[in-house]
C-alpha positions as a Markdown table, in Angstrom:
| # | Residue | x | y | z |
|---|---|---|---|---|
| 1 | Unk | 107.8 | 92.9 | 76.7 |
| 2 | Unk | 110.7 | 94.8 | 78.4 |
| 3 | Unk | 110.3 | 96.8 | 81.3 |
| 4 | Unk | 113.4 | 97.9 | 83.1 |
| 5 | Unk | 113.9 | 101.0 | 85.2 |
| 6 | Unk | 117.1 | 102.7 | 84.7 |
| 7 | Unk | 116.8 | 106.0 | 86.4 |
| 8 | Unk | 115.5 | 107.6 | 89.5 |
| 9 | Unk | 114.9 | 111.4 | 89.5 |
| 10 | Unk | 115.9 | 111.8 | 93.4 |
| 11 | Unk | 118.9 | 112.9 | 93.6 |
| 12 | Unk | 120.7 | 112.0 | 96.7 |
| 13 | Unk | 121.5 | 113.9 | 99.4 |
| 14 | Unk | 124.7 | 112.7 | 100.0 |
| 15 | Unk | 127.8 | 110.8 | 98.2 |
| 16 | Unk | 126.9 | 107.5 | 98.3 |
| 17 | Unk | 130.0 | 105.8 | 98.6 |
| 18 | Unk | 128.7 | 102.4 | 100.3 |
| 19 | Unk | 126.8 | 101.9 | 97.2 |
| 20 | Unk | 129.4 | 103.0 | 95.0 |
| 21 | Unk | 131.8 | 100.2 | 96.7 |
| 22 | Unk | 128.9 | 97.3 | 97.0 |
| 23 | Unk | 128.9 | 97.8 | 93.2 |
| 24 | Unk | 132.5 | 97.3 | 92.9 |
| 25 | Unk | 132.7 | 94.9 | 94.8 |
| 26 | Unk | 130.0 | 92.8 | 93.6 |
| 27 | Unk | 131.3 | 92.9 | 90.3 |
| 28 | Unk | 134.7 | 92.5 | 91.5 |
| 29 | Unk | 134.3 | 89.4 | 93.5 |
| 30 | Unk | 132.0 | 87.9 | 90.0 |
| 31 | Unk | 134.9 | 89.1 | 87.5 |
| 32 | Unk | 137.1 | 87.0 | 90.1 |
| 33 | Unk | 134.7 | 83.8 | 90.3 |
| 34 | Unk | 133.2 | 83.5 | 87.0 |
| 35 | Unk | 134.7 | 81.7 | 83.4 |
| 36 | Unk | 135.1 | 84.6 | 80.6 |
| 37 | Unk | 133.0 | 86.9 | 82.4 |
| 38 | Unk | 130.0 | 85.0 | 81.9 |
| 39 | Unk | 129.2 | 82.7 | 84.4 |
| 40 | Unk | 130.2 | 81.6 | 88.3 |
| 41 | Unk | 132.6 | 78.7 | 88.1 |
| 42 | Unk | 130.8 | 75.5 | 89.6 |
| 43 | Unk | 133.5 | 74.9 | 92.5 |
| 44 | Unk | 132.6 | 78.7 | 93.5 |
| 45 | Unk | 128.9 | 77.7 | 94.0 |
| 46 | Unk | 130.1 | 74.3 | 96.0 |
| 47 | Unk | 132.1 | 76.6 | 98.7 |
| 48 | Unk | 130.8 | 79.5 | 98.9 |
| 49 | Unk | 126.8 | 79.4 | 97.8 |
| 50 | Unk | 124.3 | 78.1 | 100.4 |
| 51 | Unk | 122.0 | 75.5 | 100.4 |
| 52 | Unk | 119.2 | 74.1 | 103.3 |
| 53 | Unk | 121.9 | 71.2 | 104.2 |
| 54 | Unk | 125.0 | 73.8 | 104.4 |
| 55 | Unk | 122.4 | 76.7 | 106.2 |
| 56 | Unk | 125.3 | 79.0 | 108.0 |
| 57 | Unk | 125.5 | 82.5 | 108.8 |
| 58 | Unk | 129.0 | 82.5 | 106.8 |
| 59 | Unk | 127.6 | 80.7 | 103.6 |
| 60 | Unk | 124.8 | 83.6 | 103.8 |
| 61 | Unk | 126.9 | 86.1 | 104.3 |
| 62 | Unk | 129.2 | 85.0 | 100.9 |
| 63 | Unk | 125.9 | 84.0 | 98.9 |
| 64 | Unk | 125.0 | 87.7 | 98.8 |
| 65 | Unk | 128.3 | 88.8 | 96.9 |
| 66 | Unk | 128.0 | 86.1 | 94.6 |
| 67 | Unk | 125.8 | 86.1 | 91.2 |
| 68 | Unk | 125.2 | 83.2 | 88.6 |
| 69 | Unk | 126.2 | 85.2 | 85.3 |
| 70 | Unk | 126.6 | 88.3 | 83.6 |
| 71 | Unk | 122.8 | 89.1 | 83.4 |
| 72 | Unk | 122.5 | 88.3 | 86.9 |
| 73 | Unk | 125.3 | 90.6 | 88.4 |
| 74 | Unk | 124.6 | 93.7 | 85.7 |
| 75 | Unk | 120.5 | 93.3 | 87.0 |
| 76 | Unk | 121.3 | 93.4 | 90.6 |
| 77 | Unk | 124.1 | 96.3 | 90.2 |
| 78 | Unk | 121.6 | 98.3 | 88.1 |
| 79 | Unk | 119.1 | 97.9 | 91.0 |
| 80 | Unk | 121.0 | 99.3 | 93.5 |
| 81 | Unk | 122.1 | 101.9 | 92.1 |
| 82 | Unk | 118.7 | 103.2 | 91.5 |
| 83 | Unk | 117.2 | 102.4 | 94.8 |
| 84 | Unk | 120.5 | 102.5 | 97.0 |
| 85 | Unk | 121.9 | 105.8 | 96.6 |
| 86 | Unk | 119.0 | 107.8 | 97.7 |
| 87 | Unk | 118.3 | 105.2 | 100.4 |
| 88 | Unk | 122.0 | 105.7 | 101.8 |
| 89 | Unk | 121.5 | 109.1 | 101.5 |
| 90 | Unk | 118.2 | 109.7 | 103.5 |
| 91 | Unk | 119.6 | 107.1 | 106.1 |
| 92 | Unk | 123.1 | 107.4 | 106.1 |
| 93 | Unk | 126.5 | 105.1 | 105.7 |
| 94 | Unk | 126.4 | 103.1 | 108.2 |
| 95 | Unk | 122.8 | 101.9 | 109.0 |
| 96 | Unk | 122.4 | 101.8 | 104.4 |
| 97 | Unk | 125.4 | 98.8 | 105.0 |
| 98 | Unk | 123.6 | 97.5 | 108.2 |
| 99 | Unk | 120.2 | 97.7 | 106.3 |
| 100 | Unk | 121.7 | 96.0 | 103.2 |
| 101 | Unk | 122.8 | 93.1 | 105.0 |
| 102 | Unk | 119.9 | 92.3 | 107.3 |
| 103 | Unk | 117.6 | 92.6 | 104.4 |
| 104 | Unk | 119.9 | 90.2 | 102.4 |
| 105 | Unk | 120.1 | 87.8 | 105.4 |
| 106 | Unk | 116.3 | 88.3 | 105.8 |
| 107 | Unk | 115.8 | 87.1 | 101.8 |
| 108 | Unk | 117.9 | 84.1 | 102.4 |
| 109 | Unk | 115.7 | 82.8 | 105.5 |
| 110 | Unk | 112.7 | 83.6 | 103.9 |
| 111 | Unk | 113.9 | 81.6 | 100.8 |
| 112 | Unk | 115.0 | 78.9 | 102.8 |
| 113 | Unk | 112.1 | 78.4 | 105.0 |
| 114 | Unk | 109.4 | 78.3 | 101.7 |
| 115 | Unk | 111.3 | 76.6 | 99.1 |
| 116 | Unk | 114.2 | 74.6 | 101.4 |
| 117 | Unk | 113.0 | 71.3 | 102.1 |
| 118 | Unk | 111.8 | 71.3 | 98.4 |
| 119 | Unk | 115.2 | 71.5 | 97.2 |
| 120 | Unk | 117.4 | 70.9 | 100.5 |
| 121 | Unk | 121.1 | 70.5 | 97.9 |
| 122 | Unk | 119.9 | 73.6 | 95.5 |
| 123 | Unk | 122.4 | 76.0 | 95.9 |
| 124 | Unk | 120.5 | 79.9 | 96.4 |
| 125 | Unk | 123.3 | 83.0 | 95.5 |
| 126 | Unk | 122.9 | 86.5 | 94.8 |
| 127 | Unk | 122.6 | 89.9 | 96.2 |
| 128 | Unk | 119.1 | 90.3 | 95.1 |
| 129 | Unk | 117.4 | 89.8 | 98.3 |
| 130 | Unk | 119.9 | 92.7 | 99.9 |
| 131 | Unk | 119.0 | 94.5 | 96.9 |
| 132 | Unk | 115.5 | 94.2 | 97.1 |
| 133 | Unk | 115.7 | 95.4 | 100.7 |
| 134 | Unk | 117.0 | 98.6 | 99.4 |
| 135 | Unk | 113.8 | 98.8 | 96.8 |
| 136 | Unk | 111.6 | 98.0 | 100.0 |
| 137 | Unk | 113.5 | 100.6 | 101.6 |
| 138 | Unk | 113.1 | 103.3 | 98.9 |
| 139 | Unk | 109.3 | 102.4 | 99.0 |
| 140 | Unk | 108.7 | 103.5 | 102.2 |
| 141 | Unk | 110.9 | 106.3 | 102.3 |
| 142 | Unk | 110.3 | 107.8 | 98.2 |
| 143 | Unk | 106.9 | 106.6 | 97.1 |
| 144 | Unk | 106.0 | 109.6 | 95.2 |
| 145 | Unk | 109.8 | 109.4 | 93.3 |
| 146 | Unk | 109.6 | 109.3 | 89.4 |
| 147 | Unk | 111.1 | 106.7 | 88.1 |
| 148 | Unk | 112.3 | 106.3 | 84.4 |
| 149 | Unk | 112.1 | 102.9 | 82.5 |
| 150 | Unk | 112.9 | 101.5 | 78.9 |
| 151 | Unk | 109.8 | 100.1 | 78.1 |
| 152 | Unk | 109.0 | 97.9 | 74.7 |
| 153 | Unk | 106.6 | 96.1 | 73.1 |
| 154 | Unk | 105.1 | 94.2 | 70.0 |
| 155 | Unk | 104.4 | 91.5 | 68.4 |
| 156 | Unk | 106.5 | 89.2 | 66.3 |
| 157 | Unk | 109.2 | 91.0 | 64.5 |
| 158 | Unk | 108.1 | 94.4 | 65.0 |
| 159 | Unk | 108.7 | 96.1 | 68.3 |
| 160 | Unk | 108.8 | 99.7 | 69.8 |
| 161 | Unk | 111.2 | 101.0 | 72.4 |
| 162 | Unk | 110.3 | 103.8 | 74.4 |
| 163 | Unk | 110.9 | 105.3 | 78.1 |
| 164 | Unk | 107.9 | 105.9 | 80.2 |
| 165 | Unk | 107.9 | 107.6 | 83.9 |
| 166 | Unk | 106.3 | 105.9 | 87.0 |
| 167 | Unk | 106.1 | 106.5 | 90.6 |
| 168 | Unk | 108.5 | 104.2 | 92.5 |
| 169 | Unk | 105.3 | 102.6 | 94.7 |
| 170 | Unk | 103.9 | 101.6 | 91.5 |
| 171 | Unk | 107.1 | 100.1 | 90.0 |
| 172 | Unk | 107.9 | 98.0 | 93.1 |
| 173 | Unk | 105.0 | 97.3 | 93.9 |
| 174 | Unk | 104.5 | 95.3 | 90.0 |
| 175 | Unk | 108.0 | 93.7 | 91.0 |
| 176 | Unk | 106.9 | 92.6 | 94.1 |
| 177 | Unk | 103.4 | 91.3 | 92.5 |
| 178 | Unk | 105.6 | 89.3 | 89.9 |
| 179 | Unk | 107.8 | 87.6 | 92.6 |
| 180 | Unk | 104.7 | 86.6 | 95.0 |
| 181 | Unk | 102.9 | 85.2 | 91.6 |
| 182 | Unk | 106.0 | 83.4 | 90.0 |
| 183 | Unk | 107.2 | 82.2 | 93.5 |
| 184 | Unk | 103.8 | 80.7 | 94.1 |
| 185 | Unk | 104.2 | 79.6 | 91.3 |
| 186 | Unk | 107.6 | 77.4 | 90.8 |
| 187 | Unk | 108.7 | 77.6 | 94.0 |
| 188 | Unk | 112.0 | 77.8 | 93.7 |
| 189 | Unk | 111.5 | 75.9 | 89.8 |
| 190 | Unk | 112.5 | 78.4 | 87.1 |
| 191 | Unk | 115.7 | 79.5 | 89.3 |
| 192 | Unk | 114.9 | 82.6 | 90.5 |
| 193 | Unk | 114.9 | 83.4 | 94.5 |
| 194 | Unk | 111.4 | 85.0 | 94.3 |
| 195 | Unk | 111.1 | 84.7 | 98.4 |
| 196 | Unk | 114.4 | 86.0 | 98.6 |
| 197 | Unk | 113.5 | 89.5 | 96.9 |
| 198 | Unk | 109.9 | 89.6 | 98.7 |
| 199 | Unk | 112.0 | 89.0 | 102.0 |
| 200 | Unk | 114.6 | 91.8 | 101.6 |
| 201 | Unk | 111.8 | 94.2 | 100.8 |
| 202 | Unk | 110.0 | 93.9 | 103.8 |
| 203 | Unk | 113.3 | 93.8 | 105.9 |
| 204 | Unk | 114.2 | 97.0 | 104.4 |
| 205 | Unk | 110.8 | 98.3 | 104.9 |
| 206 | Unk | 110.7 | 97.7 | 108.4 |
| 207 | Unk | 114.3 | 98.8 | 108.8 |
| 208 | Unk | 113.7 | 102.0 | 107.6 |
| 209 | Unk | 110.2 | 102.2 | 109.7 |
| 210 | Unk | 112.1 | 101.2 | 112.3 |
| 211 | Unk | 115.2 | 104.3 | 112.2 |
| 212 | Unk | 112.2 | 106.8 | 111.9 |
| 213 | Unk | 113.7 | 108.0 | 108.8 |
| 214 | Unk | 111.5 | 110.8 | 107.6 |
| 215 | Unk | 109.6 | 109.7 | 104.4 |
| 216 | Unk | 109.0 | 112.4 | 101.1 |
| 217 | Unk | 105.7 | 113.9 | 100.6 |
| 218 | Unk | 104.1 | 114.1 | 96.6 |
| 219 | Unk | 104.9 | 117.5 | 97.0 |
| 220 | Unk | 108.5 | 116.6 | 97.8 |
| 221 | Unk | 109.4 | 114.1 | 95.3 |
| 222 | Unk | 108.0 | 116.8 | 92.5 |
| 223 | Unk | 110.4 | 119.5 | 93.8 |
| 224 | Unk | 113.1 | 116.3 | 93.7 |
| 225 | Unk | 112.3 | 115.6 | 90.6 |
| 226 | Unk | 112.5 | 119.5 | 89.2 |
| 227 | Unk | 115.5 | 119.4 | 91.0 |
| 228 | Unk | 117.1 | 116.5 | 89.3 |
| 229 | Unk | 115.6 | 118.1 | 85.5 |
| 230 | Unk | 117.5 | 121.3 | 86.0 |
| 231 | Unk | 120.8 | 119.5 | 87.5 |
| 232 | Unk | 120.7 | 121.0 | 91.1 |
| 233 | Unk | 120.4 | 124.4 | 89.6 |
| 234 | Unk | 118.5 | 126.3 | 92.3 |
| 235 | Unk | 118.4 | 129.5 | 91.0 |
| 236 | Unk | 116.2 | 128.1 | 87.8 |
| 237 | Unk | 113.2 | 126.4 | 90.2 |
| 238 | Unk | 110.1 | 128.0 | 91.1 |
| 239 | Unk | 110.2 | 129.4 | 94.6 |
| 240 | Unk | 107.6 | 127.2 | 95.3 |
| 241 | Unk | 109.6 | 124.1 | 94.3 |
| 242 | Unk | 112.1 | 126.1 | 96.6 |
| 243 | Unk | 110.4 | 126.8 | 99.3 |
| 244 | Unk | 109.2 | 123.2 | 99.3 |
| 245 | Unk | 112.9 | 121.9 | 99.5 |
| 246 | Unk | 114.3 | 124.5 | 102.1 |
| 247 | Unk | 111.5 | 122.6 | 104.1 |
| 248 | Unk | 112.4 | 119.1 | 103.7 |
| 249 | Unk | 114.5 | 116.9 | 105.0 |
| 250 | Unk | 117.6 | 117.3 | 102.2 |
| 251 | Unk | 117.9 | 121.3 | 103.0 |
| 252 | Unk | 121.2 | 123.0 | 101.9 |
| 253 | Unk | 122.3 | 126.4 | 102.2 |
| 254 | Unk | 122.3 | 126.8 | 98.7 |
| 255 | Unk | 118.8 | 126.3 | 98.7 |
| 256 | Unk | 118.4 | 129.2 | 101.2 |
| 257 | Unk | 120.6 | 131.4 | 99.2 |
| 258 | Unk | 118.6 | 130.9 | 95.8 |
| 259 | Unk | 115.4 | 131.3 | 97.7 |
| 260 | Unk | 116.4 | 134.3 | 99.0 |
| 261 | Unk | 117.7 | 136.2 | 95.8 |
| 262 | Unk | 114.8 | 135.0 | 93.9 |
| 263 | Unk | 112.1 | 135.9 | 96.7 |
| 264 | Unk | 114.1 | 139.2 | 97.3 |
| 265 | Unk | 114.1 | 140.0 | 93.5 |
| 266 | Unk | 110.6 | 139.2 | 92.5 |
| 267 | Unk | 108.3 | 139.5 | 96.2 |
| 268 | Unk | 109.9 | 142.5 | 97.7 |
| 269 | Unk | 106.4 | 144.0 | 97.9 |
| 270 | Unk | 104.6 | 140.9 | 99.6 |
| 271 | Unk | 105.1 | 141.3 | 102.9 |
| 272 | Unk | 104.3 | 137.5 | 103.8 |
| 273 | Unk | 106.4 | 136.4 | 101.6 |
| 274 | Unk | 109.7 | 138.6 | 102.7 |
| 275 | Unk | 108.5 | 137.4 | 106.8 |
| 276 | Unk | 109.1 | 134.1 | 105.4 |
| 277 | Unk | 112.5 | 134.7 | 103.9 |
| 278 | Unk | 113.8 | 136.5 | 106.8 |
| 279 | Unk | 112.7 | 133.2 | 108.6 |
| 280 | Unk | 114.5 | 131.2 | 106.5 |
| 281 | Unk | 118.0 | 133.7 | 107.1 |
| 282 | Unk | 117.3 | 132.5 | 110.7 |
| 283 | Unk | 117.3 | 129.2 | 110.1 |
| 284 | Unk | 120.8 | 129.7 | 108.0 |
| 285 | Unk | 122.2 | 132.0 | 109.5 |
| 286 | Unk | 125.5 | 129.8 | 110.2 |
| 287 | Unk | 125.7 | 127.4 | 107.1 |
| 288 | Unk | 125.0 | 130.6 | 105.1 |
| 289 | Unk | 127.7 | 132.5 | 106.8 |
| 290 | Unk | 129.8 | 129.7 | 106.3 |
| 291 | Unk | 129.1 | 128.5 | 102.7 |
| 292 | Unk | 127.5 | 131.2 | 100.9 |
| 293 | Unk | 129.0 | 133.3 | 98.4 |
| 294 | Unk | 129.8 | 136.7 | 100.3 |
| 295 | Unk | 128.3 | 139.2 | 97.7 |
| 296 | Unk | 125.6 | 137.5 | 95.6 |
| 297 | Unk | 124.4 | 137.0 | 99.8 |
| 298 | Unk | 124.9 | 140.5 | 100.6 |
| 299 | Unk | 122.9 | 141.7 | 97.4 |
| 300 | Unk | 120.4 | 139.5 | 98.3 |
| 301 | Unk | 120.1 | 140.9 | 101.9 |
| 302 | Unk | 120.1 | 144.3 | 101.0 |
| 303 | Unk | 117.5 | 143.9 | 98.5 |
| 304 | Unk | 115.2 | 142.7 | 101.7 |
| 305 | Unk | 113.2 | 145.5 | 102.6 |
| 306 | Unk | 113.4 | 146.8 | 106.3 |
| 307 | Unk | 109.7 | 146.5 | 107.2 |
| 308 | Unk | 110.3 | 142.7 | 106.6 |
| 309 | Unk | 112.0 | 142.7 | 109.8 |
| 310 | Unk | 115.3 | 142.4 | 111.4 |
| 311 | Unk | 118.0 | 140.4 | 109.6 |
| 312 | Unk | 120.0 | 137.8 | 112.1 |
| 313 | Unk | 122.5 | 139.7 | 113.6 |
| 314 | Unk | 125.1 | 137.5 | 113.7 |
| 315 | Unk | 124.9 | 136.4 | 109.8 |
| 316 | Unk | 125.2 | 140.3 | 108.8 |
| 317 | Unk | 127.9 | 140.6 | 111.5 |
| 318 | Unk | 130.3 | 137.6 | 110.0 |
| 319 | Unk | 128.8 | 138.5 | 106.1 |
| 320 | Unk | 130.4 | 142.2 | 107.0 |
| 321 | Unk | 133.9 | 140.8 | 108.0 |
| 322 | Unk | 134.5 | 138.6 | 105.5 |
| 323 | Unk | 134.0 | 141.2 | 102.8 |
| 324 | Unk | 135.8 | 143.9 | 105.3 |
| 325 | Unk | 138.8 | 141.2 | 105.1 |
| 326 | Unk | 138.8 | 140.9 | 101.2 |
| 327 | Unk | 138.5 | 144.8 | 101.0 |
| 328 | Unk | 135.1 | 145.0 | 99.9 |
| 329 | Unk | 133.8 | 147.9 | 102.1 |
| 330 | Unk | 131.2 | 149.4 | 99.3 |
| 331 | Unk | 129.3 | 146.2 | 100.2 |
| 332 | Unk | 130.3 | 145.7 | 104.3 |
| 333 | Unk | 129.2 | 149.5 | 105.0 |
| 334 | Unk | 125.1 | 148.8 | 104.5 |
| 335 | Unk | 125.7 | 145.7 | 105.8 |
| 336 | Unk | 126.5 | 147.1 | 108.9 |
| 337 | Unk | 124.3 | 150.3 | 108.7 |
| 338 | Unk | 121.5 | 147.8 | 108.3 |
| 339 | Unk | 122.5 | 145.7 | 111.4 |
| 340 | Unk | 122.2 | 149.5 | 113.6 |
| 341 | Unk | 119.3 | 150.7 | 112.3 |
| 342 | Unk | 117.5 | 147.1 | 112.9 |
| 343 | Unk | 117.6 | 148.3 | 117.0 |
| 344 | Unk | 120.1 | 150.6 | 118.7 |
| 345 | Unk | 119.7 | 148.9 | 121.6 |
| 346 | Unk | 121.3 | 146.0 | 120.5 |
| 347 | Unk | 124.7 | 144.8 | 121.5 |
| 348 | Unk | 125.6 | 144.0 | 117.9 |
| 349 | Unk | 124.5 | 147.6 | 117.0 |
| 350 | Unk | 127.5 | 148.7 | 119.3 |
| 351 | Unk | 129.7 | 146.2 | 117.6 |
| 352 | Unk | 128.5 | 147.1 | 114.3 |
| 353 | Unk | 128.6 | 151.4 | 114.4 |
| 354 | Unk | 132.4 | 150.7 | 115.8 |
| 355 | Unk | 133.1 | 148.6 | 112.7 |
| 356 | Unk | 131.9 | 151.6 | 110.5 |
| 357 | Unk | 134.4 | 153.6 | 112.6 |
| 358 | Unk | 136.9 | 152.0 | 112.2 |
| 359 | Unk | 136.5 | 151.6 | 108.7 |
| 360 | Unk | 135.8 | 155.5 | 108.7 |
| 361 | Unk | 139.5 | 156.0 | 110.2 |
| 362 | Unk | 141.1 | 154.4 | 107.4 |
| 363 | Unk | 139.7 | 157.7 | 105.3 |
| 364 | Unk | 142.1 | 160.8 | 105.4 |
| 365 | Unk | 139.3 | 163.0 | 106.3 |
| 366 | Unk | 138.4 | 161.6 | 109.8 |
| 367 | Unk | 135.4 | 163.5 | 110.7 |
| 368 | Unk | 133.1 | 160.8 | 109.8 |
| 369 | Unk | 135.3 | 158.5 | 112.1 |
| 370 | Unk | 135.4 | 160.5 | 114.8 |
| 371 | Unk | 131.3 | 161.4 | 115.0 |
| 372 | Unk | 130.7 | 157.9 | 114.7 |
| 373 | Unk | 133.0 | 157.4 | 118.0 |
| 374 | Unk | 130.8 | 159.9 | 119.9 |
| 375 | Unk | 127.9 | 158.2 | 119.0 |
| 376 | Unk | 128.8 | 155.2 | 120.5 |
| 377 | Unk | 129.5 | 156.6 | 123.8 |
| 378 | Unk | 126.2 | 158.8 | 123.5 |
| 379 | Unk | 124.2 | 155.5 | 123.0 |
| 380 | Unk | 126.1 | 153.1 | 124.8 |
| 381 | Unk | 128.2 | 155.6 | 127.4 |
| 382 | Unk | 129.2 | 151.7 | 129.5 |
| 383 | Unk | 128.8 | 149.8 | 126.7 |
| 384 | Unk | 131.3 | 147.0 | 126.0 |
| 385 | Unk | 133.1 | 148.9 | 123.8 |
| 386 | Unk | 133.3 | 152.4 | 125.5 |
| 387 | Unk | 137.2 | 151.8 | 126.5 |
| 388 | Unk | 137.9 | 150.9 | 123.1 |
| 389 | Unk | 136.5 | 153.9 | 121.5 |
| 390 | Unk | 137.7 | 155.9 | 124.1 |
| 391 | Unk | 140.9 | 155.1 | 123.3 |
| 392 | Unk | 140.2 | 155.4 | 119.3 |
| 393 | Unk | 139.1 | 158.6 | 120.2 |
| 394 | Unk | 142.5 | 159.8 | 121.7 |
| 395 | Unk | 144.0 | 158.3 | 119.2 |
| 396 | Unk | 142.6 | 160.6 | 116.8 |
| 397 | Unk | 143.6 | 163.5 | 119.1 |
| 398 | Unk | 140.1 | 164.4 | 120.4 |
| 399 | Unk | 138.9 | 164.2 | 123.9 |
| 400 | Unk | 136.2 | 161.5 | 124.5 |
């Protein structure tokens, strides 16, 4: 029977170069130390493998880039990249390399101290105890996460291949069960560092409990995993799935944006539902300012209804001057409108009636300008502005 996983639908929330380079690496230093690709070179093992007589922190530390064979390497590689990219990106660089080599150090003892004085000149190499710190790791941290796996099975000559999905506690957890049986076992016998793997998953277990690193909900890992089906199209997921996201701990701003357009577009008439959206804008405010496409975010906004309550100021105030300085004034005008009727008594309103007027003054008729002037100085006669539009105001030839 085969059963392998080979996919996790968590996507991470960062690019997870450490892992990217431990896998080049690792099959770097094996294309470097092995005969045709195929296995490690015996004089390899005899320098740079560990053993109970030849127990140092250096020999550890090389053991862990060093595999026995092809099988061995691609197993290990294949491992980590299913477990250690969403593990580096929940935890970050840094502490995902720190956490990688404790739990790989934390194998090795654990390997040592069961099955050493067994076997005190039996050489022990491999990253799978690291590796299996990162599956310990991902089982604290994504217990709900789907995970895909080629499964088979038959009977003599005829067998079936298929896939099957499982939740990453339940495929761990069976690797873990197999290694506690088969290390019991043999111990240490058939050649495989069973204590090692059960070692590095509880190192990066407690690692991870240790950093505090906030863990997924089963609500979570199914808006991950709707996520992953649609490609990190945000726009195509149930608000829900949204709403569930925005909340998490992998938020983006283009989460925010799709939330909004979609709850702006289909709940305009649920008022609980457009509260929460204008709390989400509050949350963004900045990222979206920063990130967000200018228009599909402005058409979003103005498809808020007012009685949802006032927009952040200082999102509509940027949003307005960055179409304002790519000429787009059909959509910076409401923009601004919107930010003065929100509350007169604002500062931004001041700031944002003396945009419109300026705006105004690039018209040839300038009455529109010059009444929206006056209004300033009739609502905010010692306002922060009220030299400046004095001054417009003269400028235009009227008397303030």
């Amino acid at each position: 029977m085969l059963f392998l996983p080979y996919r996790a639908k968590n996507p991470p929330e960062r690019v997870p170069w450490v892992t990217w380079g431990l896998i080049l690496l690792n099959t770097l230093i094996f294309a470097l130390t092995c005969d045709a690709f195929l296995t490690v070179r015996k004089e390899i093992v005899e320098q740079f493998a560990v053993t109970h007589n030849q127990l140092t922190f250096g020999r550890m530390l090389t053991a862990i880039f060093l595999h026995g064979n092809l099988l061995h390497v691609a197993g290990n590689m294949l491992f980590l990249w299913i477990f250690g990219s969403s593990v580096e990106g929940r935890v970050g660089h840094g502490k995902y390399l720190l956490l990688y080599l404790v739990s790989g150090y934390a194998g090795g003892f654990l390997q040592d101290v069961i099955t050493g004085l067994l076997s005190p000149d039996t050489p022990s190499l491999g990253a799978s105890g690291a590796v299996m710190g990162m599956a310990g790791a991902y089982l604290y941290l994504f217990p709900h996460s789907t995970i895909c796996i080629l499964f088979s099975w038959g009977y003599w000559t005829r067998w079936d291949i298929g896939t099957i999905h499982w939740p990453a506690w339940g495929v761990i957890a069976l690797y873990l069960g197999l290694d506690v049986l088969n290390g019991l076992a043999f111990l240490g016998a058939d050649g495989v560092a069973h204590f090692a793997h059960i070692g590095g998953a509880v190192a990066g277990f407690l690692g991870v409990l240790a950093m505090r690193a906030p863990r997924d909900s089963n609500e979570y890992s199914e808006a991950q995993e709707m996520r992953d089906d649609f490609g990190n199209d945000y726009d195509a997921l149930p608000l829900a799935h949204l709403e569930t996201l925005i909340e998490g701990p992998a938020s983006r701003p283009e989460m925010a944006l799709a939330y909004v357009r979609k709850a702006a577009r289909d709940y305009a008439h649920d008022p609980a539902r457009m509260a929460g959206t204008v709390g989400i804008l509050q949350r963004y405010a900045v990222p979206l300012s920063e990130k967000a496409d200018p228009v599909l975010l402005t058409q979003a906004l103005l498809s808020i209804p007012e009685t949802a309550g006032p927009l952040p100021g200082m999102l509509l105030l940027r949003l307005s001057a960055v179409l304002e300085r790519t000429g787009n004034f059909g959509l910076a005008i409401p923009l601004l409108q919107r930010l003065y009727r929100q509350d007169t008594t604002n500062p931004d309103a001041e700031l944002a009636l003396l945009r419109l007027a300026r705006i105004s003054e690039g018209h040839p008729d300038k009455t529109q300008a010059i009444a929206q002037y006056r209004e300033i100085l009739r609502l905010y006669p010692n306002g922060r502005r009220s030299l400046e539009v004095r001054d417009a105001l003269l400028r235009l030839g009227v008397r303030p």
